[in-house]
PyMOL CGO cylinders between C-alpha atoms (Angstrom):
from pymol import cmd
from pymol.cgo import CYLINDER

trace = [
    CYLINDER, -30.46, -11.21, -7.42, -27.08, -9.09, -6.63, 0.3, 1, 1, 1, 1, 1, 1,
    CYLINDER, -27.08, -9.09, -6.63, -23.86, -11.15, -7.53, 0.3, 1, 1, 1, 1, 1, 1,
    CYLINDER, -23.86, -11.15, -7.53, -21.03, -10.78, -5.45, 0.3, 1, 1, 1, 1, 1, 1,
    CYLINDER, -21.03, -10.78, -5.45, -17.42, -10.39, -6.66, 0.3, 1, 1, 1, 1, 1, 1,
    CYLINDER, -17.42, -10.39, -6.66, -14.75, -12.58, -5.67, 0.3, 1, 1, 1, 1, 1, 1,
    CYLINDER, -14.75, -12.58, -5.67, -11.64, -9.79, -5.78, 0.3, 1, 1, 1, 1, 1, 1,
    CYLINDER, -11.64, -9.79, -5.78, -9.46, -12.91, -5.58, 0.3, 1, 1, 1, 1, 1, 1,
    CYLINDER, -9.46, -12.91, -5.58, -10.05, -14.11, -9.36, 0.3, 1, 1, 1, 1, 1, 1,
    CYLINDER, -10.05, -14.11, -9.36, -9.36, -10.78, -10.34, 0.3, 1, 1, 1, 1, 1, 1,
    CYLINDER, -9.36, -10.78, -10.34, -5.89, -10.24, -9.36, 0.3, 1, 1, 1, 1, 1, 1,
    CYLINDER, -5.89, -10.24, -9.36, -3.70, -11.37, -11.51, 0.3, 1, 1, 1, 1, 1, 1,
    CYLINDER, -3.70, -11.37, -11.51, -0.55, -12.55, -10.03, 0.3, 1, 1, 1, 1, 1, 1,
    CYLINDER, -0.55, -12.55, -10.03, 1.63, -10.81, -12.88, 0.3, 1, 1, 1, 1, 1, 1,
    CYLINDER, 1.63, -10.81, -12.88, -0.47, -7.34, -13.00, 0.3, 1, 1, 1, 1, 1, 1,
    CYLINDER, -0.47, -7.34, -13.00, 1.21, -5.76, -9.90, 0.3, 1, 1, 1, 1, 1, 1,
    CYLINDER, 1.21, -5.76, -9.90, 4.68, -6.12, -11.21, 0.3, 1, 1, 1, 1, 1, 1,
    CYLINDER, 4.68, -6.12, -11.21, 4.05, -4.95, -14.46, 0.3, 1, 1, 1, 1, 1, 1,
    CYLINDER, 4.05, -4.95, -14.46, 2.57, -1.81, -13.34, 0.3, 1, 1, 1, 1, 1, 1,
    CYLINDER, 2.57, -1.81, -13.34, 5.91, -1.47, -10.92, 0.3, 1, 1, 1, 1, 1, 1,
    CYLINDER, 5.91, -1.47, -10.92, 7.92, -1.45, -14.49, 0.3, 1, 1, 1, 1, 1, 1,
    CYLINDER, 7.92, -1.45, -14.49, 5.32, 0.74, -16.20, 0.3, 1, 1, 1, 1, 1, 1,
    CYLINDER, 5.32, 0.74, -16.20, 5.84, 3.03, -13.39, 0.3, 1, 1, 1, 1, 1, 1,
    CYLINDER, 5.84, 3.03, -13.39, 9.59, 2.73, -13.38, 0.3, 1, 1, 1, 1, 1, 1,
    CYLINDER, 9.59, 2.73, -13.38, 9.64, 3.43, -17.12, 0.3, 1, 1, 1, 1, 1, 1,
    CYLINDER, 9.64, 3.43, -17.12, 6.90, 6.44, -17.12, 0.3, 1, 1, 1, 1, 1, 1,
    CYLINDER, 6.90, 6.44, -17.12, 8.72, 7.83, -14.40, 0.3, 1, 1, 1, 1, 1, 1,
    CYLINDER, 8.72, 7.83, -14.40, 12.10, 7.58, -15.81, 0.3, 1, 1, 1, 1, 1, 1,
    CYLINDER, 12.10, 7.58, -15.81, 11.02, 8.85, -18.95, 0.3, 1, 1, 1, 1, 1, 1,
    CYLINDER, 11.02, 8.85, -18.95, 9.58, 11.80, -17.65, 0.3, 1, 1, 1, 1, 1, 1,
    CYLINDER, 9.58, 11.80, -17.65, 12.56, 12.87, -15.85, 0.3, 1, 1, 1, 1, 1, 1,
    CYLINDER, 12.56, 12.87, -15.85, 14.87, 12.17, -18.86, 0.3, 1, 1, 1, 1, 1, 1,
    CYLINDER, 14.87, 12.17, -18.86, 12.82, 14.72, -21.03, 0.3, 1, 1, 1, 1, 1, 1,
    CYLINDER, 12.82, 14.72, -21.03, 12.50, 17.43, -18.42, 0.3, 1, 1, 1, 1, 1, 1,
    CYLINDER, 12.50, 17.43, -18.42, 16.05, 17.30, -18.13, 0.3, 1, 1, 1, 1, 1, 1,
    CYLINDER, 16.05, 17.30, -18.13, 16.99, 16.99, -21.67, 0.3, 1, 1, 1, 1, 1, 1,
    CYLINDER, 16.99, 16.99, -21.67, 14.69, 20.20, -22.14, 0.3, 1, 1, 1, 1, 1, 1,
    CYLINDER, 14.69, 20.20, -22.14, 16.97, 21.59, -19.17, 0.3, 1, 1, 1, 1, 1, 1,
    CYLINDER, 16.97, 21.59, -19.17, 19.76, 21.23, -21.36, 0.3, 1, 1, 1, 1, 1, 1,
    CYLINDER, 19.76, 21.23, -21.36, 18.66, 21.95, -24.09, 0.3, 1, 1, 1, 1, 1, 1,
    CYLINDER, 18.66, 21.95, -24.09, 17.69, 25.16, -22.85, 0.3, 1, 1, 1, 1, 1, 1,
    CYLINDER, 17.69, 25.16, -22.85, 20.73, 25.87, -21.24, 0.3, 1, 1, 1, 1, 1, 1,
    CYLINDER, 20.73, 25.87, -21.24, 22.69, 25.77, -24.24, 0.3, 1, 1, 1, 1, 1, 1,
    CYLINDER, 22.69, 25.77, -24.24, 20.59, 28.08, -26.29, 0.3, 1, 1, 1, 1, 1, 1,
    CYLINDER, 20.59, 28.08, -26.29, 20.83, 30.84, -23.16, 0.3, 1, 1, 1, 1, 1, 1,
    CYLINDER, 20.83, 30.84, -23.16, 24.42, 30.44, -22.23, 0.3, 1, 1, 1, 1, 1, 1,
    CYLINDER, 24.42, 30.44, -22.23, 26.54, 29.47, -25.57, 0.3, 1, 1, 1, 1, 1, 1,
    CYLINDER, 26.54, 29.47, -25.57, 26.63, 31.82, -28.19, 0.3, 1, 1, 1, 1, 1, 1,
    CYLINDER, 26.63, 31.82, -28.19, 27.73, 29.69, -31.10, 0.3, 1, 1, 1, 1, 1, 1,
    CYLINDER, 27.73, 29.69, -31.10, 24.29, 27.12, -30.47, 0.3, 1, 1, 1, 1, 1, 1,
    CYLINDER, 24.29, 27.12, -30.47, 22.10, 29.51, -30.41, 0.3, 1, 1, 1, 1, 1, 1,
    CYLINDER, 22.10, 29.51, -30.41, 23.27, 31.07, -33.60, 0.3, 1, 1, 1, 1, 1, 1,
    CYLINDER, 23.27, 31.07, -33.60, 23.39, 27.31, -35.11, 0.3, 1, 1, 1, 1, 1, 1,
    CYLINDER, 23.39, 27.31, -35.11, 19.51, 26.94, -34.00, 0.3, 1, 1, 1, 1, 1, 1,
    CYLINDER, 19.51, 26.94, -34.00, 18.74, 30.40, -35.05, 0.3, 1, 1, 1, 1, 1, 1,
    CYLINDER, 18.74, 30.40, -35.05, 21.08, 31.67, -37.74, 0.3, 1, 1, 1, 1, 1, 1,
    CYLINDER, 21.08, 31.67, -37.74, 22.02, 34.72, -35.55, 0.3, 1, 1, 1, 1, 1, 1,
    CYLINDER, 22.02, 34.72, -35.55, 24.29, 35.61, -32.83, 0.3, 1, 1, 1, 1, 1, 1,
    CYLINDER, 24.29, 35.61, -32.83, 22.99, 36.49, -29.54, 0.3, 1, 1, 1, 1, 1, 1,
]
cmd.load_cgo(trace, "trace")
């Protein structure tokens, strides 16, 4: 009464690439927004006159 699955019909031959590209593009995103925070971050610790344009005083 079991049925057995054929793994064969269920690989589709387009399925592995596109997760390659969504992992390209996850990955790649998530480095480009750690180091925009880096920056980002950077700048308001180290230069006086963005911090007091994000904050509306000086350091």
């Amino acid at each position: 009464m079991s049925k057995s699955l054929d793994l064969k019909d269920t690989n589709i031959p387009g399925q592995n690439h596109q997760s390659k590209v969504q992992l390209f593009l996850m990955s790649g995103s998530l480095i480009g927004i750690n180091l925009g925070l880096m920056v980002f971050v950077g700048m308001y610790w180290l230069h006086p006159s963005f911090h007091a344009f994000l904050a509306g005083k000086p350091l």
